[in-house]
C-alpha positions as a Python dict, from the first residue, in 0.01 Angstrom:
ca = {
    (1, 'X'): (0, 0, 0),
    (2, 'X'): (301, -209, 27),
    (3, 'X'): (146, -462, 259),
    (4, 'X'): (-173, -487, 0),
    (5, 'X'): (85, -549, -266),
    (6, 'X'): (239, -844, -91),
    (7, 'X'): (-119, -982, 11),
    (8, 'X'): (-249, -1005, -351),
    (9, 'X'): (106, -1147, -455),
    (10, 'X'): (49, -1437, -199),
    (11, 'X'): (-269, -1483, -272),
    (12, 'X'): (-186, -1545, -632),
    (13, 'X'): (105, -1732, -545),
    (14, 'X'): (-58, -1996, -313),
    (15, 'X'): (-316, -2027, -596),
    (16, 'X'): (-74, -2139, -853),
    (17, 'X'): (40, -2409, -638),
    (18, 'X'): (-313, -2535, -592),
    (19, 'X'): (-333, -2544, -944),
    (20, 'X'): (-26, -2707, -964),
    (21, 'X'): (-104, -2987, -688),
    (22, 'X'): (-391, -3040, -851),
    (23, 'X'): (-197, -3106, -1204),
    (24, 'X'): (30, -3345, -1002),
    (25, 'X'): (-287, -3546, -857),
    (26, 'X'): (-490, -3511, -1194),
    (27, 'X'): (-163, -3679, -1370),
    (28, 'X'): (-120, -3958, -1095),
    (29, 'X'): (-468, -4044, -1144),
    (30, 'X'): (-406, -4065, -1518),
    (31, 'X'): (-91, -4291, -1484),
    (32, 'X'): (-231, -4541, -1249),
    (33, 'X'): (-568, -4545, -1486),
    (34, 'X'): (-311, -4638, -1754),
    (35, 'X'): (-125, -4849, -1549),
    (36, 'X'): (-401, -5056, -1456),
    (37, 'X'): (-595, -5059, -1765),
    (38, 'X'): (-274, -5207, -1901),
    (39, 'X'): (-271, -5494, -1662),
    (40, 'X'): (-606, -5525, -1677),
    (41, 'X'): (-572, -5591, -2090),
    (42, 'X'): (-256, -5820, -2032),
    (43, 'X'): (-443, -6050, -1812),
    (44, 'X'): (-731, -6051, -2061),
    (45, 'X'): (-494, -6097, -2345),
    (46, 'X'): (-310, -6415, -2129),
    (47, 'X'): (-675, -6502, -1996),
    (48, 'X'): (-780, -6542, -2409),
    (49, 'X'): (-453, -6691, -2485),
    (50, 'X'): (-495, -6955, -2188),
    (51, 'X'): (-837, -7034, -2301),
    (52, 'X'): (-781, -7102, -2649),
    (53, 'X'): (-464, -7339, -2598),
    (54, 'X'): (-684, -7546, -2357),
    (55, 'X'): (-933, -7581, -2640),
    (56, 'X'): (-681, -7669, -2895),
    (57, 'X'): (-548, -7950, -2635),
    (58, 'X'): (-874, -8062, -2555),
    (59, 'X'): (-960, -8093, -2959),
    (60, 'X'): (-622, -8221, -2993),
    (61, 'X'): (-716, -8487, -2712),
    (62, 'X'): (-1035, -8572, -2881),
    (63, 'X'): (-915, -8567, -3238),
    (64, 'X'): (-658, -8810, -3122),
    (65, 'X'): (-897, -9076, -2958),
    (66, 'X'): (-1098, -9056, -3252),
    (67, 'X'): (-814, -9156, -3475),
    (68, 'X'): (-686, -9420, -3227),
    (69, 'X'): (-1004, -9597, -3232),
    (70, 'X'): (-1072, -9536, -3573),
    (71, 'X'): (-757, -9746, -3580),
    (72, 'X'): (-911, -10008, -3385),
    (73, 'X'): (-1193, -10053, -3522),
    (74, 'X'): (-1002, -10095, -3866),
    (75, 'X'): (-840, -10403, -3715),
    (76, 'X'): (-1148, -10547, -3551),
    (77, 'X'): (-1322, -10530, -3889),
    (78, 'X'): (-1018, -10729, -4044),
    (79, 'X'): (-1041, -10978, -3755),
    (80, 'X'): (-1418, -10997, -3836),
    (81, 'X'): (-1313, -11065, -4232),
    (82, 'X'): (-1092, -11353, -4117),
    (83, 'X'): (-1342, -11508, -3900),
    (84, 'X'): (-1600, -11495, -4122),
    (85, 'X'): (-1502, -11450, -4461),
    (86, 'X'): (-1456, -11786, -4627),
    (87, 'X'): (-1166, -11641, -4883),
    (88, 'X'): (-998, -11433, -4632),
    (89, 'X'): (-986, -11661, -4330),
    (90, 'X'): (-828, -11926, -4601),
    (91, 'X'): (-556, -11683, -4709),
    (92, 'X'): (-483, -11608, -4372),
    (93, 'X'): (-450, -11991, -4283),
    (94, 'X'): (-230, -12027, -4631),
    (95, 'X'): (-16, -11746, -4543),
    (96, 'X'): (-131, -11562, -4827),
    (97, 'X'): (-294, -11259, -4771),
    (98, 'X'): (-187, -10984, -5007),
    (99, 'X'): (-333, -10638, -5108),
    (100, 'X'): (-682, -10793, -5201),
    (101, 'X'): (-762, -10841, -4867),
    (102, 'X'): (-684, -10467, -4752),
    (103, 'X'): (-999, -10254, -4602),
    (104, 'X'): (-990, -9914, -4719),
    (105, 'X'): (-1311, -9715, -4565),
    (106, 'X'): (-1351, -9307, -4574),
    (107, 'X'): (-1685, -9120, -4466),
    (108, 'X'): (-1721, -9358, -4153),
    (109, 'X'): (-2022, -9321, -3945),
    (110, 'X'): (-2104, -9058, -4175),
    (111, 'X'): (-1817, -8837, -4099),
    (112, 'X'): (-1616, -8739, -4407),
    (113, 'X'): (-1330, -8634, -4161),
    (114, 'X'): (-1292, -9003, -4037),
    (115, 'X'): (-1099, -9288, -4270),
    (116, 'X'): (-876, -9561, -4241),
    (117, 'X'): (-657, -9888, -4450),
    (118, 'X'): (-609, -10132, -4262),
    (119, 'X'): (-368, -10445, -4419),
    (120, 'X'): (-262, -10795, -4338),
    (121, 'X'): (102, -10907, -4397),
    (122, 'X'): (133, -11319, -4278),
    (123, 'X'): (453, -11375, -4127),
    (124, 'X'): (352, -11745, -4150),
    (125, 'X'): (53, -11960, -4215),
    (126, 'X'): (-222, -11864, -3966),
    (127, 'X'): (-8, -11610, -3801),
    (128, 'X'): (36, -11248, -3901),
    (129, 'X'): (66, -10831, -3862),
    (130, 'X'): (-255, -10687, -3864),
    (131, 'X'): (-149, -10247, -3972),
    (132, 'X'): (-409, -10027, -3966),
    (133, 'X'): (-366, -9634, -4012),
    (134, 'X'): (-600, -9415, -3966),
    (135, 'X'): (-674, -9041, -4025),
    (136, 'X'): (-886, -8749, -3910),
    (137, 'X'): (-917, -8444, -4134),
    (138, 'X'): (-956, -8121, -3881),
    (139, 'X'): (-899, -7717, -3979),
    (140, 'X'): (-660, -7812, -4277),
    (141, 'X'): (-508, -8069, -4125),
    (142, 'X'): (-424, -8427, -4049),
    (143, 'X'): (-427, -8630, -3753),
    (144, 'X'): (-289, -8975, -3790),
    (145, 'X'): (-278, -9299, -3612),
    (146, 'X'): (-98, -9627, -3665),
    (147, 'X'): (-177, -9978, -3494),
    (148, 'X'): (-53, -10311, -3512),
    (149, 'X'): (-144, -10609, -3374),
    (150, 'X'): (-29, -10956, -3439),
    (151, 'X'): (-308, -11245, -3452),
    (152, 'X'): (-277, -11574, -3468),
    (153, 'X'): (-532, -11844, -3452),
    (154, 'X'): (-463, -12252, -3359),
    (155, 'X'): (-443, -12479, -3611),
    (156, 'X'): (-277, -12794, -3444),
    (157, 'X'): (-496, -13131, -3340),
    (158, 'X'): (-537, -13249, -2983),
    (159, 'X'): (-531, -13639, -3130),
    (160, 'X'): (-220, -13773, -2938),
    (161, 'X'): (-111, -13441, -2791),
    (162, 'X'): (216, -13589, -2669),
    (163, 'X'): (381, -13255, -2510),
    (164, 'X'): (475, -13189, -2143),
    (165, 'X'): (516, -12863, -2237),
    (166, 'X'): (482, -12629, -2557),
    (167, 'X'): (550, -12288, -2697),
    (168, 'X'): (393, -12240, -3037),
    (169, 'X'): (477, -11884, -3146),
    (170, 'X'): (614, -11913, -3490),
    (171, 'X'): (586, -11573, -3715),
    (172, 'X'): (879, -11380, -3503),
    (173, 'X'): (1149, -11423, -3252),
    (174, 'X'): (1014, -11258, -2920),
    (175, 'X'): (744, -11526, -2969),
    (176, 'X'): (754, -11928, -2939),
    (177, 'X'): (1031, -11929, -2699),
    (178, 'X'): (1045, -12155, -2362),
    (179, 'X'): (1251, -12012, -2086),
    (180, 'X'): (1364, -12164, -1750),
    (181, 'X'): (1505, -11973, -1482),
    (182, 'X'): (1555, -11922, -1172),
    (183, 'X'): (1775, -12083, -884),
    (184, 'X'): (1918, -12439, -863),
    (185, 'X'): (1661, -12698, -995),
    (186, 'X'): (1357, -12541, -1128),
    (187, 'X'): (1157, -12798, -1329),
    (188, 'X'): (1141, -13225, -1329),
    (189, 'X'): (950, -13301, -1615),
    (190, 'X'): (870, -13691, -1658),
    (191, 'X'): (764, -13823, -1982),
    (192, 'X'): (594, -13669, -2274),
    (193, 'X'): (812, -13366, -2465),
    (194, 'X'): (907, -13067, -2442),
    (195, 'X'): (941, -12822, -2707),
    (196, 'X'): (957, -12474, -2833),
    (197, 'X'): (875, -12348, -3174),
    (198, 'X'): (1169, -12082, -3142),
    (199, 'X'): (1449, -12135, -2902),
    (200, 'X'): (1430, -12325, -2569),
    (201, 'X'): (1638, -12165, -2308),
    (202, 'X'): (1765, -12268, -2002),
    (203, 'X'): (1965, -11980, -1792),
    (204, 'X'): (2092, -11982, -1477),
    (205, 'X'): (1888, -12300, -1326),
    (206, 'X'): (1852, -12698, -1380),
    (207, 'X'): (1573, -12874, -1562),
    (208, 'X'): (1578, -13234, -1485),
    (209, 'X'): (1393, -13454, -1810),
    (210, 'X'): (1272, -13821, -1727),
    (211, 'X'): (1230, -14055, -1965),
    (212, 'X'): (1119, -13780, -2202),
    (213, 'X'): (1228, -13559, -2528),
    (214, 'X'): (1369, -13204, -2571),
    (215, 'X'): (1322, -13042, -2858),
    (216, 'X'): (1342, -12698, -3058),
    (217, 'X'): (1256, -12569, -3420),
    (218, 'X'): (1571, -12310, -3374),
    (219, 'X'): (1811, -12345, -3056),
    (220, 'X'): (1842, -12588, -2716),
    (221, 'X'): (2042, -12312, -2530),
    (222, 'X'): (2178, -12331, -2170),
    (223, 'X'): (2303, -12005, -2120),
    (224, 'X'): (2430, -11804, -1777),
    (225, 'X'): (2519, -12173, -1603),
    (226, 'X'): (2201, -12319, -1717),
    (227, 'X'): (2234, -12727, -1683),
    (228, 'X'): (2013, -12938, -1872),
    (229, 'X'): (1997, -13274, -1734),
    (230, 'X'): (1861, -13566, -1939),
    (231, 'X'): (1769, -13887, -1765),
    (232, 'X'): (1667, -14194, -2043),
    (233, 'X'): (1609, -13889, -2285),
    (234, 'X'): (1746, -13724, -2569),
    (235, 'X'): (1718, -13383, -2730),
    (236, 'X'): (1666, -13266, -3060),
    (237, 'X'): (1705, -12930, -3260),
    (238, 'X'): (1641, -12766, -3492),
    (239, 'X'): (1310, -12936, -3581),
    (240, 'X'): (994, -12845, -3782),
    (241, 'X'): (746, -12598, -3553),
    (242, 'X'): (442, -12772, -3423),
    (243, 'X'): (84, -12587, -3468),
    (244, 'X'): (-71, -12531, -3105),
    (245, 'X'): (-335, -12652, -2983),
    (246, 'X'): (-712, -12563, -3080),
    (247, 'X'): (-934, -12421, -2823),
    (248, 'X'): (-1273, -12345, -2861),
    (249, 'X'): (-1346, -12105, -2619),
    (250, 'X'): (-1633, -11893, -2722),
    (251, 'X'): (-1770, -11945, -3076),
    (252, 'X'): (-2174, -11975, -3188),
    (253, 'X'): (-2112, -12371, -3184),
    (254, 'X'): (-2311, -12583, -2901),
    (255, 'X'): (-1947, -12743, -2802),
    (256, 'X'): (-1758, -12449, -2724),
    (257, 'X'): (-1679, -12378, -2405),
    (258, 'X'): (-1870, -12053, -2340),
    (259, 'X'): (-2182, -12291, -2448),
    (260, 'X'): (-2109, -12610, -2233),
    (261, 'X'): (-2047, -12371, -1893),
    (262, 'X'): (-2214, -12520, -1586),
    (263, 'X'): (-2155, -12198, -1399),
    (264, 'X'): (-2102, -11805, -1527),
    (265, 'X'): (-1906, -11547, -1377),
    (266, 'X'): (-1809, -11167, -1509),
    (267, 'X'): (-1519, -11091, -1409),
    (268, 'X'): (-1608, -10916, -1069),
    (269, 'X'): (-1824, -11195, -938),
    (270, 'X'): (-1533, -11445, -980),
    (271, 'X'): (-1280, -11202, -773),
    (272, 'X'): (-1515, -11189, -562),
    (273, 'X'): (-1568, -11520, -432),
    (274, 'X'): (-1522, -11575, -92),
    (275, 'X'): (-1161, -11830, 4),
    (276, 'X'): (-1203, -12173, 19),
    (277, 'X'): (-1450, -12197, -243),
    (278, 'X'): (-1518, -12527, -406),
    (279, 'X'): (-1599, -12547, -810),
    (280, 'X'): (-1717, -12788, -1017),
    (281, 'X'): (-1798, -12835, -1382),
    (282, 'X'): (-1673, -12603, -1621),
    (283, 'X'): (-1660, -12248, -1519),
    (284, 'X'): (-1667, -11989, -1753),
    (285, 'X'): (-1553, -11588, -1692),
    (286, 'X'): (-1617, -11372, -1930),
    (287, 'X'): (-1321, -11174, -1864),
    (288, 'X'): (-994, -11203, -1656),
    (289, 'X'): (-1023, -11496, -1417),
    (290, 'X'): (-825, -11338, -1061),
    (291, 'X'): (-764, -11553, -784),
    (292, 'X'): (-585, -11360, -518),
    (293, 'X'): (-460, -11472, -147),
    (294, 'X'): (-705, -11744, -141),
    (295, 'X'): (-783, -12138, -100),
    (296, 'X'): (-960, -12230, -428),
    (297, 'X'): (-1054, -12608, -524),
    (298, 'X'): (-1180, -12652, -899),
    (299, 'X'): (-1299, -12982, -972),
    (300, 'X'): (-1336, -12919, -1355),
    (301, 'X'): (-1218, -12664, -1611),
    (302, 'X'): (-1140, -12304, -1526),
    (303, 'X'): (-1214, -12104, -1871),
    (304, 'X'): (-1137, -11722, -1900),
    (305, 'X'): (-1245, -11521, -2186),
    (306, 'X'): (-912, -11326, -2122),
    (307, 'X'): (-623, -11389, -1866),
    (308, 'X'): (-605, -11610, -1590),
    (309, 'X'): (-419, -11456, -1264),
    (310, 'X'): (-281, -11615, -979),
    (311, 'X'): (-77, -11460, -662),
    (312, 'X'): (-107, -11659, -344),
    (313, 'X'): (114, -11662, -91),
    (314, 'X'): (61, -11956, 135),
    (315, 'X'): (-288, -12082, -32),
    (316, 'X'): (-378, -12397, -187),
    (317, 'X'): (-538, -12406, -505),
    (318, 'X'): (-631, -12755, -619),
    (319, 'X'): (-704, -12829, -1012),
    (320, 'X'): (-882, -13166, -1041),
    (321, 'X'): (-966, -13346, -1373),
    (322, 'X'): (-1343, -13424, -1387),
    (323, 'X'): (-1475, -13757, -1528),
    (324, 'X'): (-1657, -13525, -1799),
    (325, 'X'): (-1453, -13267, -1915),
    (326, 'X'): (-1103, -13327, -1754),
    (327, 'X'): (-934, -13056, -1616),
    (328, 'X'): (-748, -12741, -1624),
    (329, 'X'): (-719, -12348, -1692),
    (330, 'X'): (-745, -12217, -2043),
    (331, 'X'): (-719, -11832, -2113),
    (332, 'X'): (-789, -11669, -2470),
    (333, 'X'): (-490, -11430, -2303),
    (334, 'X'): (-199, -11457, -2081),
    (335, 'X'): (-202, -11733, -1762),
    (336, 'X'): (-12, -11585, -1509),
    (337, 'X'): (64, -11784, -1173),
    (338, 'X'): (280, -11661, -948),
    (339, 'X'): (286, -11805, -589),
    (340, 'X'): (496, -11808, -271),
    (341, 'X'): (507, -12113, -52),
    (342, 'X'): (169, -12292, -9),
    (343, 'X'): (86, -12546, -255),
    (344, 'X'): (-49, -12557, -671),
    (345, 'X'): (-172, -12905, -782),
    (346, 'X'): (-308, -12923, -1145),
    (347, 'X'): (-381, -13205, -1276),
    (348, 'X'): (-510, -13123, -1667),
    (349, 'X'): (-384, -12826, -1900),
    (350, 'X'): (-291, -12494, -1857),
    (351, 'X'): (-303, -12341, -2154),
    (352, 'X'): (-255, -11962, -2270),
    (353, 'X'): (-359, -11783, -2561),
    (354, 'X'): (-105, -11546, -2536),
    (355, 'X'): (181, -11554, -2292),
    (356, 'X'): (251, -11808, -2021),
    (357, 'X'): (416, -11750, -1725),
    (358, 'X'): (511, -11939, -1368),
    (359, 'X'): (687, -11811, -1119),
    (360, 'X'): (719, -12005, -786),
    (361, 'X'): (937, -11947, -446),
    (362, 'X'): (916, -12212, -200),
    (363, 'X'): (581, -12362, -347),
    (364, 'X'): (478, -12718, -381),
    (365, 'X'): (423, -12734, -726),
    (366, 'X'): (300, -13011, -952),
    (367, 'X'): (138, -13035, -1259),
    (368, 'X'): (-7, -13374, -1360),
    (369, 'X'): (-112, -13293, -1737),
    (370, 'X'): (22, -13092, -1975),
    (371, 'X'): (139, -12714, -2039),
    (372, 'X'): (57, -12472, -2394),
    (373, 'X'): (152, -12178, -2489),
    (374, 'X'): (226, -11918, -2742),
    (375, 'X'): (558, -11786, -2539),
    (376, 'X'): (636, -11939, -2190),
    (377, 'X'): (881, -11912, -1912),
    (378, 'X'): (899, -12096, -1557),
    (379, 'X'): (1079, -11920, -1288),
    (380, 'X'): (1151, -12149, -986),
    (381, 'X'): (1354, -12088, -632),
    (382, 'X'): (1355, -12260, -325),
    (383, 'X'): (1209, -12605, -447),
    (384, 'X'): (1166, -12732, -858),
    (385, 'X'): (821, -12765, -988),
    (386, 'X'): (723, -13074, -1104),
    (387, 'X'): (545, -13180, -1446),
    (388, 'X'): (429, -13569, -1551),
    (389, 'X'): (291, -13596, -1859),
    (390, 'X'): (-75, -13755, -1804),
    (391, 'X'): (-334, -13763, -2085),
    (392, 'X'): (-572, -13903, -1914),
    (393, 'X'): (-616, -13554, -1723),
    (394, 'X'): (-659, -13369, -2050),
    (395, 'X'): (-776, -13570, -2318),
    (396, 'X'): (-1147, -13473, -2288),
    (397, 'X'): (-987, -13082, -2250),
    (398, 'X'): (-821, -13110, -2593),
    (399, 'X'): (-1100, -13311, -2801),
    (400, 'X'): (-1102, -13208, -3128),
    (401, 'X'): (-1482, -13261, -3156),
    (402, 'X'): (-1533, -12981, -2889),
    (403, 'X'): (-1246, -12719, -3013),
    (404, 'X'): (-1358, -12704, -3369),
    (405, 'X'): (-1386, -12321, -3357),
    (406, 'X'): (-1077, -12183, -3205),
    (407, 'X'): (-1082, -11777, -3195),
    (408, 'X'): (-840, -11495, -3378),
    (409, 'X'): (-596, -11435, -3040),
    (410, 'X'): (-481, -11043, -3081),
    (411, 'X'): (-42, -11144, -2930),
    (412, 'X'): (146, -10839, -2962),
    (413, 'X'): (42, -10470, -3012),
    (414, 'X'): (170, -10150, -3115),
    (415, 'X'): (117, -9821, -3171),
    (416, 'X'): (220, -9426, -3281),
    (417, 'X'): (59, -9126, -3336),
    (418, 'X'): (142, -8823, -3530),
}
């Protein structure tokens, strides 16, 4: 009896801990099921969350190219108005534009999100700040750009161009400045002047002048152990600014140069010309004109609807003046040349829309013509270039009966967003 006690007591005893294990497994289950449908939601949550910050980026992204080129193509249309508005190009030339030549445009392209005001404020005659903000309504609110460019369009004569060398920036400081530096003599100029329409600095280096004038509408500086040597010549400042020259580069007119071209290049086909090529005539890029770690001989004019860049090391290029149309390299944009030993032998103009620039180590370097720009700076070492004023080289460059047109050049630019 005993014994069938105990049995039934067992019995009952191992089934309670069945029950019980299976109360412990049945709640493990649950946990982990909790514990994993929790994770599971977080990463959904962060998975959401990711997704819609990388769509707000990518709208703001493309709200904010929108408004930048909203803001660009405020200031094209103001260039346009210049150009070829018969009041407005006048005011600009005056150095009188006001508030009556503003743009204000909303609903553009048909999108009533898109607007812009774009303004002109001259800084000088023919030279000024071109602001134009723009704005894109989105969800409430307001993206906004700003851009500013400064233009400024040639208004001088080429009749008895008597500079060596010129730098006719004239609305602000950082522009229409000539600077020479470098190590020991960097520059013989002979004949003809030179002249800045800001300050004319010489820092660090020698110029040598023969038989020839130095001038500056602000400040002859030598700065840093500059020298300034002056052989039969004489130096003058502060002086009235000069306007620069007028090129014609690209206008409807039969006589510009884009129209007179012998020979056409974009801007690939002219890099990729093979060394030791041989030009003649007046070729015309419509782009940047790149001649790199190559033999080049140009019998003509080299004309770039944009820069001009140079970097050899070793090469030749060879600039001659053709019975025609003289010689040279004219750039709407910057010229840069920068070359290291070999040889550079121009004999016209080099002239830059926009910035000017040679730099030269060890290079034989002569210029037989005449240099322009709106802000210039030589750099020599290891041998001076030489410049001799020669007309005869770019008189038929700088004839005012082909250059009747010159073009709006954009100079400076700047921008913000918010």
């Amino acid at each position: 009896m005993l014994k069938l006690l105990n049995k039934k007591i067992n019995n009952k005893y191992q089934a309670l801990n069945v029950t019980r294990l299976a109360w412990r497994e049945d709640g493990f289950i649950l946990v982990t099921t909790i514990l994993v449908m929790s994770l599971m939601l977080l990463t959904a949550v962060y998975a959401v969350n990711f997704t819609i910050t990388e769509m707000k980026i990518s709208t703001s992204q493309a709200v904010a190219t929108k408004t930048y080129y909203l803001a660009e193509a405020g200031v094209n249309e103001l260039i346009w108005k210049i150009q070829n508005d018969s009041a407005t190009g006048q005011a600009f030339l005056n150095g009188t534009l006001s508030a009556t030549n503003d743009i204000i445009r909303n609903n553009i392209f048909g999108d009533n999100n898109a607007a812009y005001h774009v303004s002109a404020i001259n800084t000088v005659p023919a030279e000024a700040w071109i602001i134009a903000t723009s704005t894109y309504q989105i969800s409430g609110k307001t993206s906004q750009r700003v851009v500013k460019y400064y233009i400024s369009q040639a208004t001088g004569t080429g009749n008895n161009w008597e500079y060596t060398i010129f730098a006719g920036g004239r609305g602000s400081q950082q522009n229409g400045n000539f600077t020479f530096t470098g190590s020991g003599l960097v520059l013989i100029s002979n004949g003809g002047r030179l002249h800045a329409n800001q300050d004319l600095k010489v820092q660090g280096a020698e110029v040598v002048i023969n038989d020839g004038v130095v001038s500056a509408s602000n400040n002859i500086l030598t700065v840093a152990g500059g020298i300034l040597t002056l052989n039969n010549s004489s130096q003058s400042s502060p002086t009235t600014t000069i306007d620069i020259l007028p090129i014609d580069f690209n206008s409807s007119a039969a006589t510009s140069w884009k129209n007179r071209a012998t020979v056409t290049y974009t801007k690939t086909q002219f890099k990729n010309l093979a060394n030791d090529t041989t030009l003649n005539g007046i070729i015309y890029v419509t782009g940047d004109a790149e001649i790199t770690g190559k033999n080049m001989t140009i019998n003509g004019v080299l004309v770039a609807e944009g820069e001009i860049k140079i970097s050899n090391s070793g090469q030749t290029l060879q600039v001659n003046s053709n019975s025609t149309y003289g010689g040279g390299l004219l750039a709407t944009g910057d010229v840069d040349i920068n070359t290291s030993g070999g040889s550079v032998t121009v004999n016209g103009l080099i002239y830059a829309g926009d910035d000017l620039e040679l730099i030269s180590s060890g290079t034989n370097f002569v210029i037989n013509g005449s240099m322009a720009g709106f802000d210039a700076k030589i750099t020599a070492s290891g041998g001076a270039i030489t410049l001799t004023h020669t007309p005869e080289n770019f008189q038929k460059v700088i004839d005012p009966t082909n250059n009747a047109n010159p073009p709006v050049i954009q100079i400076d630019h700047w921008e913000e967003q918010y």
